[in-house]
C-alpha positions as CSV (number, residue, x, y, z in Angstrom):
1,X,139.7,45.2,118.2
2,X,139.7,48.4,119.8
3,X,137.3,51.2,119.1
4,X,138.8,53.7,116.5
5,X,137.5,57.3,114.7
6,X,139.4,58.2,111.7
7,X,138.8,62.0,110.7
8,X,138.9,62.9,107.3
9,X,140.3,66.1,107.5
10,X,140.3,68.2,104.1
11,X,142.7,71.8,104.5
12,X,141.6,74.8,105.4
13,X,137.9,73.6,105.7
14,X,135.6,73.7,108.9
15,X,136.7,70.0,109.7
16,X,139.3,71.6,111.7
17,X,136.6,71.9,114.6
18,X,136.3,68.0,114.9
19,X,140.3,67.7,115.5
20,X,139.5,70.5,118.1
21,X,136.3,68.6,119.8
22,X,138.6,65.1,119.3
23,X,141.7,67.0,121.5
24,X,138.9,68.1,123.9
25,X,138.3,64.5,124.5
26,X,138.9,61.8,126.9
27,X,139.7,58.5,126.0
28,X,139.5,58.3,122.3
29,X,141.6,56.7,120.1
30,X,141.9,58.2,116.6
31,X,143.8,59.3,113.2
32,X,143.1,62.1,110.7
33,X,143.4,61.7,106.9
34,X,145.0,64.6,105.8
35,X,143.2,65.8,101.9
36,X,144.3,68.4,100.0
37,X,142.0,70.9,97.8
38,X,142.7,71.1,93.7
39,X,143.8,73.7,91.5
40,X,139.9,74.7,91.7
41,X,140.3,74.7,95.6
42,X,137.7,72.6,95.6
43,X,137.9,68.8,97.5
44,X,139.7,66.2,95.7
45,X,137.4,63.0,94.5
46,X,139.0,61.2,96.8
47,X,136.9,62.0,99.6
48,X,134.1,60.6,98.0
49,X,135.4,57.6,98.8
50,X,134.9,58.4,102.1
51,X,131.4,59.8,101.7
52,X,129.5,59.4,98.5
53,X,128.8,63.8,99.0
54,X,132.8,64.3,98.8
55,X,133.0,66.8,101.7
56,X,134.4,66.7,105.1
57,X,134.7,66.3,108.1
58,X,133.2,63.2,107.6
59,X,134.4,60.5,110.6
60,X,134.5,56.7,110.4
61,X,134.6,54.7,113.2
62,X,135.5,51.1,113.5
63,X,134.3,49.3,116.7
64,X,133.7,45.5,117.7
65,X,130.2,46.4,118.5
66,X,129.4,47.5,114.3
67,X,130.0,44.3,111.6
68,X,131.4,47.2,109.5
69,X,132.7,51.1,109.9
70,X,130.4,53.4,110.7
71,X,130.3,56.5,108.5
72,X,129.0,60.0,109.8
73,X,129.0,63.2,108.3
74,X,127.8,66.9,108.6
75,X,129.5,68.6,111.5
76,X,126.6,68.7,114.3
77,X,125.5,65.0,113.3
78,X,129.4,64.3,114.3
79,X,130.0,66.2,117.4
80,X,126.8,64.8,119.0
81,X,127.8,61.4,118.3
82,X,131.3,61.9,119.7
83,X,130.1,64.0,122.9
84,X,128.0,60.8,123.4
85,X,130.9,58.9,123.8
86,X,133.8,60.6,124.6
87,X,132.9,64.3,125.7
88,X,129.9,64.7,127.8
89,X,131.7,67.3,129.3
90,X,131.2,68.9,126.5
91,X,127.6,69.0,127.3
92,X,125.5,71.3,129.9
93,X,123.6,69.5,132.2
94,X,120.0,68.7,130.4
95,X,117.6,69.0,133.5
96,X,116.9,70.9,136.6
97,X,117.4,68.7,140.2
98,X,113.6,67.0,140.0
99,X,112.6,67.6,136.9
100,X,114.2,64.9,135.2
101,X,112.8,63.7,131.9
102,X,109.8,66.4,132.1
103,X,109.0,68.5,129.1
104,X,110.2,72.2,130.1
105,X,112.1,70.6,133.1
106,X,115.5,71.4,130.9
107,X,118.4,73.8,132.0
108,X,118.7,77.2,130.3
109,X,122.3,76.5,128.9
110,X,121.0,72.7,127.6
111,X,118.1,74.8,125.4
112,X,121.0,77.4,124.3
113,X,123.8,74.2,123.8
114,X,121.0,72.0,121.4
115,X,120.2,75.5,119.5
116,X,123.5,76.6,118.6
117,X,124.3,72.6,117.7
118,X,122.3,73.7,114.4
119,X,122.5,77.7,114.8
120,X,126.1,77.0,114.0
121,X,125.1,75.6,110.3
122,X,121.7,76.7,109.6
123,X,122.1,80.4,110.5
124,X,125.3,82.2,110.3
125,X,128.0,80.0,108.0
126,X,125.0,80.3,104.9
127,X,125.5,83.8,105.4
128,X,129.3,84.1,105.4
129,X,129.3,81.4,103.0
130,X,127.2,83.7,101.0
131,X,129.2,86.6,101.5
132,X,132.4,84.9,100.3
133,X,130.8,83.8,97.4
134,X,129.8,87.3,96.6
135,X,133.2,88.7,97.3
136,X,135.0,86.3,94.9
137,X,132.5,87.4,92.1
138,X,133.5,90.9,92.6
139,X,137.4,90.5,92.9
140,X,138.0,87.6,91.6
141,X,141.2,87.0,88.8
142,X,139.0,85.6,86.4
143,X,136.7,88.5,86.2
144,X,137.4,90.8,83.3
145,X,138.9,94.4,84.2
146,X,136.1,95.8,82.2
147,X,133.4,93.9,84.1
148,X,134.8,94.5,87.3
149,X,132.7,97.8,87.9
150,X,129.7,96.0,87.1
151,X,130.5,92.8,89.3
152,X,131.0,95.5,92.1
153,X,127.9,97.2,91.4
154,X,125.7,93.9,91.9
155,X,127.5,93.0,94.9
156,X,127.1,96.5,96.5
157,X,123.6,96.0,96.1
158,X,122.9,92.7,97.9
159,X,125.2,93.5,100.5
160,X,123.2,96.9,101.3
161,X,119.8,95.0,100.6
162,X,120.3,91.9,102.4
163,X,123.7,90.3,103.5
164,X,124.8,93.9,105.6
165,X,121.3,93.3,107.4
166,X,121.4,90.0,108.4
167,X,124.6,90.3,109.8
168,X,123.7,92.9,111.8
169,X,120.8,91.0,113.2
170,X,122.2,88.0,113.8
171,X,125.8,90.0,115.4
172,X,123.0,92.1,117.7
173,X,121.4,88.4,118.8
174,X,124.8,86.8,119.7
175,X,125.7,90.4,121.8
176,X,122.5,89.5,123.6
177,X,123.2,85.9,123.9
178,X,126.5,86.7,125.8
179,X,125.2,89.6,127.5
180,X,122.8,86.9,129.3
181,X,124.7,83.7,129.1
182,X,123.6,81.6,132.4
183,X,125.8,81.8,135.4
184,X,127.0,85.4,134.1
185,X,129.2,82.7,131.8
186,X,131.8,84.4,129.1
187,X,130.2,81.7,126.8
188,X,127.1,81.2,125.4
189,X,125.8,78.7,127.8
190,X,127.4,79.6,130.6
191,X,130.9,79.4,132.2
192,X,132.3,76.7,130.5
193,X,133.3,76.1,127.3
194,X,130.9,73.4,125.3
195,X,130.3,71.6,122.2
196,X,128.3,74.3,120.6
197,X,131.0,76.6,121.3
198,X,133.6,74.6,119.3
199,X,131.3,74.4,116.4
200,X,130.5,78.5,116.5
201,X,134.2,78.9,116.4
202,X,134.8,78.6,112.6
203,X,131.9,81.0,111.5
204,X,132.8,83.8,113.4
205,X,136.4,83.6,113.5
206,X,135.7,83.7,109.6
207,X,133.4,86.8,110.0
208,X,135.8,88.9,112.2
209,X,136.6,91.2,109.3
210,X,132.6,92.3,109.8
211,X,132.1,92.6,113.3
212,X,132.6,96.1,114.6
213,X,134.6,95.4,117.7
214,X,133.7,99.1,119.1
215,X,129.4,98.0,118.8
216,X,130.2,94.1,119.9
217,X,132.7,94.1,122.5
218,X,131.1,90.9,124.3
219,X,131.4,89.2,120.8
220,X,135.1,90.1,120.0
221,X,135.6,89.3,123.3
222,X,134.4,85.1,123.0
223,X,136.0,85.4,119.5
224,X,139.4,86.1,121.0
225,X,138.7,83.7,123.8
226,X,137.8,80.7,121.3
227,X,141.5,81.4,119.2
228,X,143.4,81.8,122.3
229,X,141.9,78.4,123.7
230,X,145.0,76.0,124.6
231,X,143.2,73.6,123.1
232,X,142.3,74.8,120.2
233,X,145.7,76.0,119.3
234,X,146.9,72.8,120.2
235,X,145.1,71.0,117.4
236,X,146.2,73.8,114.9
237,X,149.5,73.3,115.5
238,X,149.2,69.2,115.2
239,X,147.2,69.9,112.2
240,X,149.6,71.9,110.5
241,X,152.5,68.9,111.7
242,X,150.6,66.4,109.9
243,X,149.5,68.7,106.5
244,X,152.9,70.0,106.2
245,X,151.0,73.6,105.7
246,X,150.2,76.3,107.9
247,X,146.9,76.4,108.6
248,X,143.8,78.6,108.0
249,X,140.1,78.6,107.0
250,X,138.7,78.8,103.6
251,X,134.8,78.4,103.4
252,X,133.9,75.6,100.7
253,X,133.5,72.2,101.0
């Protein structure tokens, strides 16, 4: 029995950024399990039988080496394991000539690559995730007319007081990051495109409506770059073949 990764792929959901890092790879033989969101555009319960958490990506990968499929979830617990495998390419080199294996011995663009494996999650998508939630509550259908000014209000408010602020910061950090990416790289660990890079994709292609291209010109720039990736338009239009939709993002589970 061969080795085999199944992706379960749920529409218009981040889990589009595993087909990518899976097209980006050599070797590897997979399938995707197309799911499609309810009425609620939430995920179906099916994909709870998947994983018992019911969201994707979630992979499962059947191998001669494992007495059963192995079952991995969350999107930088995934693309590590598949970069270990399949796209170490996809990874900058970890030490300096001589310094293998020493504490502080590591490249510049490994240090960058392992922080924005969890930057990716932990910093910027709870912000736009917070942000769309926010922006549903003001203009959503099932808001009342007569509430609406209210809802809008309230949302006005944590925008000026916090979500405006943090996006500013964290926009101002990734200018920086480019501005000094190793190598004078158009990425954000150097030249070449990596893992990490894949998984900032969905988070700032889904902020592009904040980003003031005239203040970030190196960020709009490596936005454009990741949706204009052959690659990555590749596995959109596959994607699309296989769901029978066109495809786009959406920011819940």
């Amino acid at each position: 029995m061969a080795t085999k990764i199944t992706l379960h792929w749920l529409e218009q959901s981040r889990s589009q950024r595993i087909f990518w890092l899976l097209e980006e790879c050599k070797d590897v033989n997979y399938d995707v399990k197309v799911y499609k969101r309810g009425k609620d555009m939430l995920a179906p319960p099916e994909l709870k039988q998947a994983h018992p958490l019911g969201k994707s990506p979630v992979i499962e990968v059947t191998s001669p080496a494992a007495e059963k499929p192995i079952v991995i979830g969350e999107s930088g617990n995934i693309t590590e394991y598949i970069c270990d495998y399949y796209a170490q390419h996809l990874v900058p080199k970890r030490y300096h000539e001589g310094k293998e294996n020493q504490v502080g011995g590591e490249t510049e663009g490994w240090l960058r690559h392992r922080f924005f494996m969890h930057y990716a999650e932990g910093s910027i998508m709870p912000l736009r995730l917070m942000s769309f939630v926010f922006e549903n509550v003001r203009d959503g259908p099932e808001v009342p007319f007569f509430v609406k000014p209210i809802t809008r209000a309230i949302v006005s408010k944590v925008n000026a007081m916090f979500l405006d602020r943090n996006f500013k910061t964290n926009f101002d950090f990734l200018e920086s990051q480019l501005a000094t990416s190793p190598d004078n790289g158009e990425y954000l660990c150097g030249k070449d495109l990596m893992a990490s890079d894949i998984l900032m994709s969905f988070p700032l292609i889904a902020c592009k409506d904040k980003i003031d291209t005239s203040k970030y010109p190196k960020l709009t720039a490596y936005i454009q770059r990741l949706e204009s990736n052959e690659v990555y338009i590749r596995s959109t239009k596959k994607i699309e073949e296989l769901s029978g939709a066109p495809f786009k993002a959406l920011l819940g589970p």
